[in-house]
C-alpha positions, 0 to 999 in steps of 0.5 A: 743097365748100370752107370757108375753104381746106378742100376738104372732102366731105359723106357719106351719113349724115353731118349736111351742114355748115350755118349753125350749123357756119360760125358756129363756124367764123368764130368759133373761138378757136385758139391754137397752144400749144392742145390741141383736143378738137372733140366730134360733128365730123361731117365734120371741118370745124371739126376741120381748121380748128382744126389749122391753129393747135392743136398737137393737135386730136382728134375724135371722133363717135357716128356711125360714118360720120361717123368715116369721113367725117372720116377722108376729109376729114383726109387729103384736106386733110393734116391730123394729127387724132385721130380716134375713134368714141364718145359725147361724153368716152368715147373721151378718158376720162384726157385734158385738153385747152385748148379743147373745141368742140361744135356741140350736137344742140340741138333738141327732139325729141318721143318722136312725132318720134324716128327711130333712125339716125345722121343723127339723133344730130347734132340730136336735143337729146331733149324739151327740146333739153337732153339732150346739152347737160347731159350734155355740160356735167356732163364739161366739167371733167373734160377741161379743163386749167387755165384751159381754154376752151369753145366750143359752138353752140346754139340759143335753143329749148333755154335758152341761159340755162340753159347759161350758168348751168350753166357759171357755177356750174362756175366759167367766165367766159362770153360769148355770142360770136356770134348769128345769127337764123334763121326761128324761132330764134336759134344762138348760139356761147357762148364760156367759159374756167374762172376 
């Protein structure tokens, strides 16, 4: 498949690029003094778009064949990524970075839908499409230098307001910077910076 001049291949068990993904993906705010941390990289897409600018970009998945898929797809492309297995800031744990990209699992998941593999970690936001989202946002400062920005993809079936309150109070000027309507949902990209 191919993205904005990146050749790229989807794997087995690896969430397959989507609507949500080229919204981020149209809407990244690199710039080329940037340190990069992209969280759930799937195949590595947004990752290896973002090294087109970024000084240093890392990535990093829970899946582990994500991790080899986007290991794949960032030698085929030659780009120069970080890449690691692990869960949200675990593989970074004392690293800061400038911008922090993460395309949310956001959808509500009930105990009755839940269905334990890998694919699933990509989707599955728990009861109220929140559960990686808060964790996710309570880690944001820690791995931000000063003045460091945030760009995560969401849907409105998980609050995005309620996103939007949470990084408020952590002290981040915040926009919505682009929307696209779906059958039974909106996927926003929220766009913040720390004040």
């Amino acid at each position: 498949m191919k993205y904005k001049g990146i050749e790229f291949q989807t794997c087995d068990n690896v969430y397959e690029p989507a609507e949500d993904t080229f919204l981020l993906g149209d809407n990244l705010i690199v710039h080329q003094s940037d340190s990069v941390l992209e969280i759930g990289t799937g195949t590595g897409i947004i990752a290896i778009l973002a090294s087109k600018n970024a000084c240093k970009v890392t990535a990093v998945d829970i899946n582990k064949y994500a991790v080899e898929c986007a290991i794949i797809n960032n030698k085929n492309n030659a780009a120069n990524i970080d890449i690691r297995l692990g869960d949200l800031f675990e593989p970074v744990k004392n690293e800061k970075f400038d911008l922090i990209l993460f395309n949310t699992p956001y959808l509500p998941t009930s105990k009755e839908e839940f269905v334990d593999d890998e694919l699933e970690a990509a989707w599955n936001g728990g009861e109220d499409g929140r559960y990686v989202i808060n964790r996710f946002i309570k880690g944001l400062p820690l791995h931000l230098n000063p003045y460091g920005r945030v760009q995560l993809v969401q849907s409105s079936l998980s609050n995005v307001e309620e996103t939007v309150k949470m990084l408020n109070i952590l002290g981040f000027e915040v926009s919505i910077s682009a929307r696209e309507k779906f059958f039974f949902e909106e996927i926003v990209v929220i766009t913040g910076q720390l004040i």
